[in-house]
C-alpha positions in Angstrom: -14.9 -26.4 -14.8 -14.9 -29.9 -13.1 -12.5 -32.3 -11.7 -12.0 -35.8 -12.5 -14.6 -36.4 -9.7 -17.4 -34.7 -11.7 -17.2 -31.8 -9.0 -17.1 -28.3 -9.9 -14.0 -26.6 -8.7 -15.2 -24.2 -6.5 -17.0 -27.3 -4.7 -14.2 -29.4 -4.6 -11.8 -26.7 -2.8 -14.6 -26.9 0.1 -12.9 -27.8 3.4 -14.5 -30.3 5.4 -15.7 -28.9 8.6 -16.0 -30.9 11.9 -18.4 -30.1 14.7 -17.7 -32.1 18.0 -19.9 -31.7 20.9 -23.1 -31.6 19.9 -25.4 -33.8 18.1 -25.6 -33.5 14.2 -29.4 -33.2 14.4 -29.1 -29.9 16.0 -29.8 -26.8 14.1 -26.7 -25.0 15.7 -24.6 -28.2 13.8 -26.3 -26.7 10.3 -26.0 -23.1 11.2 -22.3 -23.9 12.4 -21.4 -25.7 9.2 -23.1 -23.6 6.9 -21.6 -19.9 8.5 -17.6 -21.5 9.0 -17.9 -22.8 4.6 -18.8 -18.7 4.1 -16.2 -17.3 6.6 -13.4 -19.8 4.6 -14.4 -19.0 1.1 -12.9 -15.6 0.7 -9.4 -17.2 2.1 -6.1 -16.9 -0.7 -5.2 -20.7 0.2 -7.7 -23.7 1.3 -7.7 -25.3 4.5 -6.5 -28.1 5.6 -9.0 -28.6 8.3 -11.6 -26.6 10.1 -12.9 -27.8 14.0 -15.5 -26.3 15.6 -15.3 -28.1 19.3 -18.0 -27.8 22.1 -17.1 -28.2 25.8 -19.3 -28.5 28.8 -16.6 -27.4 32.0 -19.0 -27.4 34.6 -21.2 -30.5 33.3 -24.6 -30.7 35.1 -24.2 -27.7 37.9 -24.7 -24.9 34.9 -23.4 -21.3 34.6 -21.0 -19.8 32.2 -19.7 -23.3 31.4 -20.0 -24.0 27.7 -16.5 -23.2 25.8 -16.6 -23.1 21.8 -13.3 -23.8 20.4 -12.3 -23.1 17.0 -9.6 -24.2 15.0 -8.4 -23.8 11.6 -5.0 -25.2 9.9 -3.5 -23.9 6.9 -1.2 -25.3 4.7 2.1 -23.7 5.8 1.0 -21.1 8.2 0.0 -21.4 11.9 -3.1 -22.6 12.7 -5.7 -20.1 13.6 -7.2 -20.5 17.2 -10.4 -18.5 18.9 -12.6 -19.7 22.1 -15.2 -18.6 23.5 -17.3 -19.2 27.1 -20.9 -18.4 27.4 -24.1 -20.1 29.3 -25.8 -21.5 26.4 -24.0 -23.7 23.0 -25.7 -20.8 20.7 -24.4 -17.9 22.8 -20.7 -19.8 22.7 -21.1 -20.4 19.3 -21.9 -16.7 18.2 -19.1 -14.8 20.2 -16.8 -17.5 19.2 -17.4 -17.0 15.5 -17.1 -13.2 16.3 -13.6 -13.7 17.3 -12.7 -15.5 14.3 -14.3 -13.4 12.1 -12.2 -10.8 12.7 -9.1 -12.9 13.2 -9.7 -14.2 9.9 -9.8 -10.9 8.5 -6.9 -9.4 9.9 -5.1 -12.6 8.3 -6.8 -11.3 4.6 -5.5 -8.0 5.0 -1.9 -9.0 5.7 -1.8 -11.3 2.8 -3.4 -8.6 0.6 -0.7 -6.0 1.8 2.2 -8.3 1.6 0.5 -9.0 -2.4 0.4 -5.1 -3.1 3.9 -3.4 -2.3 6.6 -4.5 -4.7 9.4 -6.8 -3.4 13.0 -5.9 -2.2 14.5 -6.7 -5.9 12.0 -4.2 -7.5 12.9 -1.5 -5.2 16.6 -1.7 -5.3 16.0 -1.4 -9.4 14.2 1.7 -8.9 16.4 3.5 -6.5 19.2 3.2 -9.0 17.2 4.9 -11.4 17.8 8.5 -11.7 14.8 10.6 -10.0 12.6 11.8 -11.6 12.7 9.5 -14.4 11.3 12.1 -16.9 13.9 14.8 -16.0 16.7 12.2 -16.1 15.7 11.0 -18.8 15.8 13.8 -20.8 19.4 15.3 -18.8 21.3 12.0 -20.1 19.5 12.8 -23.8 20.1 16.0 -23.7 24.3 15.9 -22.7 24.7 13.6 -25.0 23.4 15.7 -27.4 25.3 18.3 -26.7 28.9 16.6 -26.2 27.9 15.4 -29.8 27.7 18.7 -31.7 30.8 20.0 -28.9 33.0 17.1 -30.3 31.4 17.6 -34.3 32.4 21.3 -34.4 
């Protein structure tokens, strides 16, 4: 189905993802954008913005200087934070993206188990139900059956 834009919907909930500190003609800019639009797909809710920032501590001297910061805000929730220090952009990149893999998933799993277990209303409406429910079903039926033919004869 498509939007007033002419964009397919699916398309049009893609989140626009910035990459700051290296240049756009890089193939880690590609790989970067291409592996954060498949780690947000799977999300229940869209995000408002995805960052994927490059640092350089140390500048020129070298060493384990290169920090990869991601960020990702959701509408309503806290914005999810990872970084990650390594020698080389690539190296950053990968353990970074590690991090908010599973991050990311532990936030799936808490919104599918807050989806699966029935709320606080539903509960209190089945603990004033007799238990079992076939058993008391068939009591209640079965006493008012018999005060019936007590009371009839």
């Amino acid at each position: 189905m498509a939007d007033r834009s002419g964009r397919r919907a699916a398309e049009a909930a893609l989140t626009r993802i910035e990459v700051r500190g290296i240049p756009a003609d890089r193939a880690l800019y590609g790989r970067a954008v291409k592996q954060m639009h498949a780690a947000l797909r799977p999300l229940a809710v869209t995000p408002v913005a995805a960052q994927v920032n490059f640092f350089d501590e140390n500048g020129p001297k070298g060493g384990l200087a290169i920090r990869c910061a991601f960020t990702i805000r959701l509408p309503y929730r806290r914005a999810v934070r990872v970084e990650h220090v390594a020698a080389t952009p690539r190296l950053a990149f990968d353990g970074g993206f590690a991090k908010l893999e599973r991050q990311l998933e532990e936030y799936r799993e808490r919104h599918r188990e807050s989806q699966r277990y029935p709320k606080k209303y539903f509960v209190a409406k089945r603990l004033l139900e007799p238990w079992p429910p076939s058993r008391g079903a068939r009591a209640a039926g079965s006493r008012a059956s018999a005060a019936r033919k007590g009371a009839g004869s």
